[in-house]
N, C-alpha and C positions, 0 to 999 in steps of 0.2 A: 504494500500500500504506500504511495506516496503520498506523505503524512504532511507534509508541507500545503501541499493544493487541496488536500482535506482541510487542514484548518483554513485557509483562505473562504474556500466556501464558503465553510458554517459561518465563520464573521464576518463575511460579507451578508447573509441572510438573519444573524442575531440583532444586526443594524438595520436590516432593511426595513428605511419607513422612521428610523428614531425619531430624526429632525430632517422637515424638509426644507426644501432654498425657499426662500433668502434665508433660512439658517438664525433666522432668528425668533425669540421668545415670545414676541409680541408679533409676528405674521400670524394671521389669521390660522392657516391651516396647521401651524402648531401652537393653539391655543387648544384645540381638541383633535388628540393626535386619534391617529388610526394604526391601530397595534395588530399584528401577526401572531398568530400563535399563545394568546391571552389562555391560561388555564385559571379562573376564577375560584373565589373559594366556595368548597361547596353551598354551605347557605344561601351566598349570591345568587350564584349560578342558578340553583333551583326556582329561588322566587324572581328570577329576571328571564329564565329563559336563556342562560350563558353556560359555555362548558366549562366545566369543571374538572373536566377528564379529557384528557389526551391519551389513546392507542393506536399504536406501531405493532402492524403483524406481518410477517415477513417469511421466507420460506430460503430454507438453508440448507445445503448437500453436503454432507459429512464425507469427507476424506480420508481421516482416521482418528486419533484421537483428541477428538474436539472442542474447543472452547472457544469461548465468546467475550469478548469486553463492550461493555454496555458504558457509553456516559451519555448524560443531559444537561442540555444548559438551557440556561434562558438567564431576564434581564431583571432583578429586581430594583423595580420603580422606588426614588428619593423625593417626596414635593421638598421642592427649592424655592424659595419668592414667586411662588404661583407657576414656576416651570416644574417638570418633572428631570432630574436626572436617573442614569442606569447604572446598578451596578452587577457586572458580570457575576453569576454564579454556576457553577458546575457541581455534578454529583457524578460518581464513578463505581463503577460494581468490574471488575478486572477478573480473569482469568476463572469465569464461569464454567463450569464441565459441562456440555451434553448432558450425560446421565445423571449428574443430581441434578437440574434442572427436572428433567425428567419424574422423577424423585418426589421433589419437593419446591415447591416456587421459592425462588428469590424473593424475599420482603426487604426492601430497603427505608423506614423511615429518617425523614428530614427534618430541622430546624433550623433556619436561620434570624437568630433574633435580631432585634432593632439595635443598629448602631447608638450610640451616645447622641441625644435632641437638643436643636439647639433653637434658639427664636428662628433662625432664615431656612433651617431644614428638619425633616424628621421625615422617617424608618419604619416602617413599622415590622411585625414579626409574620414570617414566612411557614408553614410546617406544612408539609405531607407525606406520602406516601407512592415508591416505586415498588412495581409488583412485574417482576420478570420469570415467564414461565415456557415450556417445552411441549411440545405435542409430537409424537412423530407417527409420521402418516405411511411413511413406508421403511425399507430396509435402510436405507440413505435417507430419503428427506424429513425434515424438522420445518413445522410451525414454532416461528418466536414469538409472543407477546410481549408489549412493555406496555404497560399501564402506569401511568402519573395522574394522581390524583391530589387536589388543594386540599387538605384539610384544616386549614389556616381556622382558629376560633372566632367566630363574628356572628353572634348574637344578633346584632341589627342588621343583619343583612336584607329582607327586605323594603329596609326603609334606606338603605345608604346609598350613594349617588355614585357614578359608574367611574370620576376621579379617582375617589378615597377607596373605593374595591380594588383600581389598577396596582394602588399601595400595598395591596395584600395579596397579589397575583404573581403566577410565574408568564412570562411576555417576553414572546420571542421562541416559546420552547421548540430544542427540536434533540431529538437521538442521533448518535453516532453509534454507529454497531460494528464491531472487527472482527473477524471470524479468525482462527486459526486448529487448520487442521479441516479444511471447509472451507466451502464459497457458496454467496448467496447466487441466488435466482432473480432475475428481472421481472419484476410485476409488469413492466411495461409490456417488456417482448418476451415473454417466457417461451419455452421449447414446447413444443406443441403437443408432448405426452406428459407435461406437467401444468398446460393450460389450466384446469378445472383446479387444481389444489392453488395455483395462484387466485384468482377467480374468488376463491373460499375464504381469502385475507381482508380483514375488516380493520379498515384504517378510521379513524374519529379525529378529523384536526389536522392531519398530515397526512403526507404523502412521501413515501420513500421510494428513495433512486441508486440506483451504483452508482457508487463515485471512485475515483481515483483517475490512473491514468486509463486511455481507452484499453478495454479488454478485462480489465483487474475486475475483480469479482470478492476480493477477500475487504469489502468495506460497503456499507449503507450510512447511506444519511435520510433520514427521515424528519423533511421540515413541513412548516405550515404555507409552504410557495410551491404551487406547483412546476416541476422541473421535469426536464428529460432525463434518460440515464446518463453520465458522466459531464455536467455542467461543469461549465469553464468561466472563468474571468478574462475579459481582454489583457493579454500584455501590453495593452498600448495602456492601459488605464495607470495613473499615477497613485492611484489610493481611495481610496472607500468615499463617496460621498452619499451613502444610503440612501441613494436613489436608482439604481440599478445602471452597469458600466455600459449599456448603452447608448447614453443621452451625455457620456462625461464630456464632451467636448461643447454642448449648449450651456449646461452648468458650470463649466469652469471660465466660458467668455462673461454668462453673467454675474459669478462673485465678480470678477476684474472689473465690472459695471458699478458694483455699487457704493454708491456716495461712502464718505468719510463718516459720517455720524452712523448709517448703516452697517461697517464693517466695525467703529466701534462697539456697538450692542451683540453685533457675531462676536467678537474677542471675550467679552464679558459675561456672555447670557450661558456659554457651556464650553467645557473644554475640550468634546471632541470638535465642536464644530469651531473652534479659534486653531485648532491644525489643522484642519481644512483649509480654512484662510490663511495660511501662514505656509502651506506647500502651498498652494494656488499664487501665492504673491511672487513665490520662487521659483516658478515654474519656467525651466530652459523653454528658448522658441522653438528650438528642435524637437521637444518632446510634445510641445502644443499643436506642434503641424501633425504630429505621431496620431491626434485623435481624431485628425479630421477625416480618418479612413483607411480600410484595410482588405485588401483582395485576399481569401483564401478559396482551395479548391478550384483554381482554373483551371478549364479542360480546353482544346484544340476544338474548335468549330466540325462539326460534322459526327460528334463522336456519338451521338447520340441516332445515327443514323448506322451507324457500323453493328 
């Protein structure tokens, strides 16, 4: 697995959507942001009609003796001066066997409690539950489950407003799955005598793809973006603007657009997006001409007649 362009992915997708351009706290459309992969706590959830539950199921061909590394991540929301900040969180379950799966489910409970409160921010506390389990369907194949569930305590849920739940949410979530001794199956394109068991995979929230390099098959990512099997980032792209690297060369002419008083409340309002603006401002012209376009896959005229 080339673990490099794995992680590139996911944090290009645990982003995706944080803070849109102009990048700043007071633009409209991040005043009420639009979150990916929100797992709500359960009381929310129920009386609002929000999930609370994210499941990843997936089908896996055993090689020989088997095991799996499961991690989760997502973004636990700060209110800040009326903005929200993210702070990265992961959970990790490593060097899973096959057969105690089999066995016995994975239980993984979680808490992360609230940082130190201060007047301009506060934290609230986080807890749930991973439940990672086995089915196997035939001599070689395996159904994997991963089930994440909020079980954050929140008494008013009903009555609380969809801000202050985001504080007690997992946002952004998605699975990393690593097979060794094994390689997964393509839900997309599966092999056509293992169609119906792919088919049988119930996903809630996400969607999982092969990822790695093309061909690799010992890695899944399972996010709330729908992808094809082994997505890629442009190398033309100079870095993460959480708007997806297709539009980077629109968004990077309009930061260099905006007014001084503009760019200072981008410096000020967050600090991923003050590196944003601070590579943007540094950006070679060589590498600027780099996004205005990129031929891959050209063929010779006629080949499609041959």
């Amino acid at each position: 697995m080339d673990q490099k362009l794995v992680e590139r992915i996911a944090n290009a997708l645990l982003y995706e959507g944080y803070m849109l351009y102009p990048y700043r706290p007071s633009a409209v459309k991040n005043q009420r942001r639009f979150n990916f992969g929100v797992v709500y706590p359960r009381n929310y959830g129920i009386a609002h009609n929000e999930p609370y539950c994210m499941q990843t199921e997936c089908l896996v061909e055993k090689d020989w003796r088997m095991a799996l590394d499961v991690r989760v991540r997502f973004l636990h929301l700060t209110a800040r001066n009326g903005w929200q900040e993210a702070v990265e969180r992961e959970l990790n379950a490593p060097a899973l066997g096959i057969d105690d799966l089999l066995a016995l489910p994975r239980q993984i409970s979680f808490v992360f409690p609230p940082k130190r409160q201060s007047e301009t921010s506060r934290q609230e506390r986080i807890e749930g539950n991973i439940e990672i389990t086995a089915l196997q369907l035939t001599a070689r194949e395996f159904k994997i489950t991963t089930r994440i569930l909020n079980l954050s305590p929140l008494a008013s849920g009903p009555y609380m407003g969809r801000d202050e739940a985001l504080t007690r949410s997992l946002v952004s979530t998605h699975t990393i799955l690593s097979a060794r001794g094994g390689h997964f199956i393509s839900l997309l394109d599966p092999p056509e005598s293992l169609r119906e068991m792919a088919d049988s995979c119930r996903n809630v929230g996400t969607y999982p793809v092969l990822v790695g390099a093309e061909g690799e098959r010992d890695a899944m990512l399972s996010s709330p973006i729908i992808l094809y099997d082994y997505p890629q980032i442009a190398p033309e792209s100079a870095g993460d603007l959480f708007d997806g690297t297709e539009i980077d060369e629109m968004l990077t002419l309009r930061i260099l657009t905006l007014t001084d008083e503009e760019k200072q409340e981008m410096r000020l309002g967050d600090a991923r997006a003050r590196r944003i603006l601070e590579r943007t401002e540094a950006l070679p012209a060589e590498q600027l001409m780099k996004l205005h376009g990129a031929a891959r896959g050209l063929r010779q005229a006629g080949d499609d007649e041959r």
